[in-house]
N, C-alpha and C positions, 0 to 999 in steps of 0.2 A: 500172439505175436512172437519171433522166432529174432533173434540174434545171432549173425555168426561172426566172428572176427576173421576178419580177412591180412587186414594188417595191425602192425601195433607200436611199433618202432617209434620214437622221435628222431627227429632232424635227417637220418638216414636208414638202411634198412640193413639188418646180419646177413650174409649169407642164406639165400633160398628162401627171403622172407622180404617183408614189405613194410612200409610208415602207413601210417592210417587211412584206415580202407574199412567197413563195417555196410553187412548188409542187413536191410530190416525186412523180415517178409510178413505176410497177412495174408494167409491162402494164396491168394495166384499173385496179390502184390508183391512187385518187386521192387527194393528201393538202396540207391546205396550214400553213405554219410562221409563224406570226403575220399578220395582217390589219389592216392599216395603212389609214391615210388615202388614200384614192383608190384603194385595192386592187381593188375591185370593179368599178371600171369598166374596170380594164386585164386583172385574168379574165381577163373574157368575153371578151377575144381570144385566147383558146388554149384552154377546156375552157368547158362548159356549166356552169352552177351546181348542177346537179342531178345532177354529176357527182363532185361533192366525196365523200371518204367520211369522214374525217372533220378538224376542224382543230385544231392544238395550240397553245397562246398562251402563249410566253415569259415576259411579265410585263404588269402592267394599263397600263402609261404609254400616252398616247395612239398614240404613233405607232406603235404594235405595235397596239393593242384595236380602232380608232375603228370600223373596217367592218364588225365583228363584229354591230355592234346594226342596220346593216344588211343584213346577211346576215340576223338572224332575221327580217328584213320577209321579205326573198326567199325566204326556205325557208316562211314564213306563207303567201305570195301560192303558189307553188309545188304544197301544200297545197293550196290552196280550189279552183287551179284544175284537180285533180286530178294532177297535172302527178308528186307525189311523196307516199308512205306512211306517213316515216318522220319523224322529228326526224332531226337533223345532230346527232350527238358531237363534242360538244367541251369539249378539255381544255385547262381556265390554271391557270395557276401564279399563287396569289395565296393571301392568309391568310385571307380569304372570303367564295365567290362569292354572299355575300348581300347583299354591299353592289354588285353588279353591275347596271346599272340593263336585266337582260333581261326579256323580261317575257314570253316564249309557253314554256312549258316544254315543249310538245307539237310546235314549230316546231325547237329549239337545245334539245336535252340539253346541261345544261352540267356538268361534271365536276371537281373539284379534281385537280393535277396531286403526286401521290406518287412524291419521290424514286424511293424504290425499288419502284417498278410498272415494267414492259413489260409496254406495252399494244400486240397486234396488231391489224393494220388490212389486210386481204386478204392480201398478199404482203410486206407489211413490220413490221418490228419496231420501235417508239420506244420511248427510252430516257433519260433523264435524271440533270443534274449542276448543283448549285448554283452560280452564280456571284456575280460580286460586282459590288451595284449598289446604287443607293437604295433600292431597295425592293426585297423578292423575288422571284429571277431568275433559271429555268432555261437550262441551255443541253439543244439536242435534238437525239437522233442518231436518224438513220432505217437498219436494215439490211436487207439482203435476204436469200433463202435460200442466198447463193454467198457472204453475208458480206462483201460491199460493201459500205461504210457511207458516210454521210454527215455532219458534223458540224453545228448552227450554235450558236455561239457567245449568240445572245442581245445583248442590252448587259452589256456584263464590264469591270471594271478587270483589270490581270493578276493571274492567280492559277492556282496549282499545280493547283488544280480542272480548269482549262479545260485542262489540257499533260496531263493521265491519261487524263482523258475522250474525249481528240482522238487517241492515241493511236495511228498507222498506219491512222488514218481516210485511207480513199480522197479523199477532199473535204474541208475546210473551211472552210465560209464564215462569214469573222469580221467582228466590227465594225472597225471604222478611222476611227473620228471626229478625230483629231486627228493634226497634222505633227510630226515629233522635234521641232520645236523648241517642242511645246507637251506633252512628254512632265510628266503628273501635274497637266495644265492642270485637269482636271475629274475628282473621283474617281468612280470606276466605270466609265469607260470608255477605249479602249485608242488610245495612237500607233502608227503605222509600225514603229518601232521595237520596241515588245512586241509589236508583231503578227507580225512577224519572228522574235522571240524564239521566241514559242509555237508558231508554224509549225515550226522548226529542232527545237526541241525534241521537237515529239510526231510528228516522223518524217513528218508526211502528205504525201499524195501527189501534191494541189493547192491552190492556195489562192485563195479568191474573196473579196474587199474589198467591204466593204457598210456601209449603215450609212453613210453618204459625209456631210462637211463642206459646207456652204454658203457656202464662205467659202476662199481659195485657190485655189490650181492642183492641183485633183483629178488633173490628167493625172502630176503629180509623188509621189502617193501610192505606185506600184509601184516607182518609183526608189528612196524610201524603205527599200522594205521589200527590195529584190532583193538589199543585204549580207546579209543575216543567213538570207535563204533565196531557193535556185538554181532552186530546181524551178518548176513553173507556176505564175505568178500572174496574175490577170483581176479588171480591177473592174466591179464590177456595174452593169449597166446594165437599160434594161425589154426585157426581150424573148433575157438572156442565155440560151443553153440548153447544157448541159453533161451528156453521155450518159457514165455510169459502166461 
């Protein structure tokens, strides 16, 4: 299983970069874990759009949804120009996707996301766990058939949720908005310090920082977290790739 970061941002995106975007590959699976702000145009430097199989969406807030509405241009144009057959599958996690302003159903299948579904997608299995945020908020795990798994977190405040779920996951890539000394600054999402926590705790076997502050010394976020857990840490940047 293959990782790449595509975007990494919270709430907005730097210059020439993108808010949360990650694709998960398995041989010829292709799959991607929410679709952010400027997600689409940093892609298409690593997979063709027509190569997507299908995408999952954490929760509707912008910086997770916004590229979604144009992907379904892409898969529309994609379509007309005979280029592709199907609609694109895609599953959010939201109370309901009728207030979602997509409008080709025949372009973007769009799907509500049920706790308790695994849903396969070629070579891999997604799987989901509620976390804790303003609005409702999965987190998603991808595994493969050797049982390699992958976690992401989502936006989470800390919660017992996200330390079951994570459980001796091979990966997980968590949010990290904010420095210990702003621990419970903003509810529902996580400092260094809980991210430490919950790494330490649910055993896994690397951990990738996303979700990244605007504001600080970003480079001080692994410092942070390396008490509370020894193993690999890496913060995410465009273009990270990470082979399970």
């Amino acid at each position: 299983m293959k990782l790449t970061v595509i975007g990494y941002w919270g709430a907005y995106p730097k210059e020439n970069e993108a808010t949360a975007c990650y694709l998960i590959e398995q041989d010829e699976t292709k799959i991607l874990f929410d679709c952010g702000s400027g997600a689409l145009s940093q892609l298409t430097n690593y997979i063709s759009i027509n190569e997507i199989d299908a995408v999952f969406i954490s929760h509707i807030h912008a910086d997770h949804i916004a590229d979604l509405y144009c992907l379904e241009y892409a898969m529309l144009i994609q379509q007309q120009l005979g280029n592709r057959n199907s609609a694109l599958d895609v599953y959010i996690y939201t109370e309901d996707l009728n207030h979602l302003p997509l409008e080709y159903p025949t372009a973007i299948r769009a799907h509500s996301i049920n706790l308790t579904s695994v849903i396969k997608v070629g070579k891999l299995e997604v799987t989901f766990a509620e976390m804790l945020h303003e609005i409702p908020t999965c987190a998603i795990k991808a595994t493969n058939a050797k049982g390699t798994s992958l976690v992401y977190s989502g936006d989470s405040g800390y919660t017992p949720n996200l330390i079951r779920f994570s459980q001796d996951a091979d990966l997980l890539l968590i949010e990290c908005s904010f420095y210990q000394r702003q621990k419970g600054y903003v509810k529902g999402h996580l400092s260094t310090t809980e991210v430490g926590e919950i790494a330490s705790k649910a055993n896994v076997g690397e951990l990738v920082l996303t979700h990244l502050p605007h504001f600080g010394d970003i480079s001080q976020l692994i410092n942070e977290v390396r008490p509370y857990f020894q193993k690999k840490i890496s913060k995410a940047h465009t273009g990270l790739s990470i082979l399970l």
